[in-house]
C-alpha positions in Angstrom: -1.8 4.5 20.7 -3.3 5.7 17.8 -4.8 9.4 17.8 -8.5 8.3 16.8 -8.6 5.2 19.5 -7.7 7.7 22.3 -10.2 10.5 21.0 -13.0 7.4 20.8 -12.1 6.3 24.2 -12.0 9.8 25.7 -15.2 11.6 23.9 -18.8 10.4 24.6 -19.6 13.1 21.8 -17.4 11.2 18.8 -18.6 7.9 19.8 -21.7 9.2 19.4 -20.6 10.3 16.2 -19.7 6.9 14.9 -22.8 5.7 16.2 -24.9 7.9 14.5 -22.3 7.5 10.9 -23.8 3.9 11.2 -26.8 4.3 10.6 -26.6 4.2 6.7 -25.1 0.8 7.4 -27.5 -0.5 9.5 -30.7 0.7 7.6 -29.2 -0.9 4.3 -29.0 -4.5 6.3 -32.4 -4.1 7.4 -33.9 -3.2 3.7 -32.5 -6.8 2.7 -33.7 -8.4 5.4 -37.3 -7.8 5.1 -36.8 -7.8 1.0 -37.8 -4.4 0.9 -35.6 -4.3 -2.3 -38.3 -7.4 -3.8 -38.6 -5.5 -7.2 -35.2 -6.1 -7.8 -34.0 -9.3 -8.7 -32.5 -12.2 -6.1 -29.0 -11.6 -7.7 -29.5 -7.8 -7.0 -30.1 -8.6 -3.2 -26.9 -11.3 -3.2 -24.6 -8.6 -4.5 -25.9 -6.1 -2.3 -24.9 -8.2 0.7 -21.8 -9.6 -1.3 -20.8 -6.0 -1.2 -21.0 -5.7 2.3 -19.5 -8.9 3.4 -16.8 -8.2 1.4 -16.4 -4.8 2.7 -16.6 -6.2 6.0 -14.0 -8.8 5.0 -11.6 -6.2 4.1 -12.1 -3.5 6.3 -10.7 -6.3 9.1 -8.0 -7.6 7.0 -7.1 -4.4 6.8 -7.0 -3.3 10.4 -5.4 -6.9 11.1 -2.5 -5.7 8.3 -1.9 -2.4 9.2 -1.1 -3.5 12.9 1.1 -6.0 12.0 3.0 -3.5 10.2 2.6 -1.1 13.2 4.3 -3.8 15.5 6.8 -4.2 13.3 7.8 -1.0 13.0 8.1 -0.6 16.4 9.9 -3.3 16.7 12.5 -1.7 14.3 13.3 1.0 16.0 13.9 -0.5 19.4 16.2 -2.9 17.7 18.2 0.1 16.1 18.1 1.9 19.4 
Protein backbone atom coordinates (compact mmCIF):
# COMPACT_ATOMS: atom_id res chain seq x y z
CA UNK A 1 0.00 0.00 0.00
CA UNK A 2 1.35 3.10 -0.63
CA UNK A 3 2.98 5.21 2.34
CA UNK A 4 0.62 8.36 1.86
CA UNK A 5 -2.76 6.16 1.54
CA UNK A 6 -1.98 4.42 4.82
CA UNK A 7 -0.96 7.83 6.67
CA UNK A 8 -4.43 9.33 5.10
CA UNK A 9 -6.35 6.45 6.34
CA UNK A 10 -4.65 6.33 9.77
CA UNK A 11 -4.45 10.32 10.64
CA UNK A 12 -7.63 12.41 11.24
CA UNK A 13 -4.89 15.28 11.55
CA UNK A 14 -3.56 14.88 7.61
CA UNK A 15 -6.84 14.44 6.29
CA UNK A 16 -7.58 17.35 7.73
CA UNK A 17 -4.66 18.66 6.13
CA UNK A 18 -5.76 17.90 2.65
CA UNK A 19 -8.98 19.23 3.44
CA UNK A 20 -7.83 22.37 4.42
CA UNK A 21 -4.94 22.33 1.07
CA UNK A 22 -8.31 22.46 -0.79
CA UNK A 23 -9.48 25.23 -0.14
CA UNK A 24 -7.54 27.30 -2.82
CA UNK A 25 -9.23 24.92 -5.20
CA UNK A 26 -12.51 25.24 -4.03
CA UNK A 27 -12.60 29.07 -3.66
CA UNK A 28 -11.22 29.43 -7.33
CA UNK A 29 -14.48 27.22 -8.65
CA UNK A 30 -16.71 29.38 -6.75
CA UNK A 31 -15.12 32.85 -8.14
CA UNK A 32 -16.17 31.46 -11.69
CA UNK A 33 -19.26 30.47 -10.70
CA UNK A 34 -20.78 33.65 -9.55
CA UNK A 35 -18.52 35.55 -12.36
CA UNK A 36 -16.74 37.22 -9.81
CA UNK A 37 -13.95 37.40 -12.44
CA UNK A 38 -16.78 39.56 -14.89
CA UNK A 39 -14.06 42.29 -15.70
CA UNK A 40 -12.25 39.79 -17.39
CA UNK A 41 -13.22 38.62 -20.54
CA UNK A 42 -15.52 35.28 -21.30
CA UNK A 43 -12.32 33.60 -22.86
CA UNK A 44 -10.42 34.47 -19.58
CA UNK A 45 -13.17 32.56 -17.53
CA UNK A 46 -13.13 29.38 -20.19
CA UNK A 47 -9.45 29.01 -19.80
CA UNK A 48 -9.59 29.36 -16.27
CA UNK A 49 -11.92 26.39 -16.02
CA UNK A 50 -10.06 24.72 -19.14
CA UNK A 51 -7.14 24.76 -16.80
CA UNK A 52 -8.76 23.03 -14.21
CA UNK A 53 -10.56 20.39 -16.10
CA UNK A 54 -7.61 19.60 -17.67
CA UNK A 55 -5.76 19.44 -14.49
CA UNK A 56 -8.43 17.33 -13.29
CA UNK A 57 -8.10 15.24 -16.50
CA UNK A 58 -4.61 14.58 -15.88
CA UNK A 59 -4.16 14.31 -12.43
CA UNK A 60 -6.62 10.90 -12.88
CA UNK A 61 -4.88 9.71 -15.85
CA UNK A 62 -2.17 9.90 -13.98
CA UNK A 63 -3.13 8.04 -10.83
CA UNK A 64 -5.01 5.49 -13.38
CA UNK A 65 -1.16 5.11 -15.12
CA UNK A 66 0.97 4.93 -12.34
CA UNK A 67 -1.10 1.97 -10.92
CA UNK A 68 -1.10 0.19 -13.91
CA UNK A 69 2.49 0.35 -13.84
CA UNK A 70 2.43 -0.56 -10.02
CA UNK A 71 0.45 -3.86 -10.85
CA UNK A 72 2.69 -4.61 -13.29
CA UNK A 73 5.60 -4.43 -11.47
CA UNK A 74 4.35 -6.51 -9.01
CA UNK A 75 3.46 -8.77 -11.24
CA UNK A 76 7.19 -9.02 -12.35
CA UNK A 77 8.54 -9.90 -9.53
CA UNK A 78 6.27 -12.73 -8.53
CA UNK A 79 6.76 -14.11 -11.96
CA UNK A 80 10.72 -14.01 -11.35
CA UNK A 81 10.29 -15.38 -7.90
Amino acid sequence: MNPLTRLYRRSRAFRILCYVALVPLYVMLVFVAFNSFGGYSQWGNALGVAAIVAFAAWAWWWGERREALLADADCERSDAG
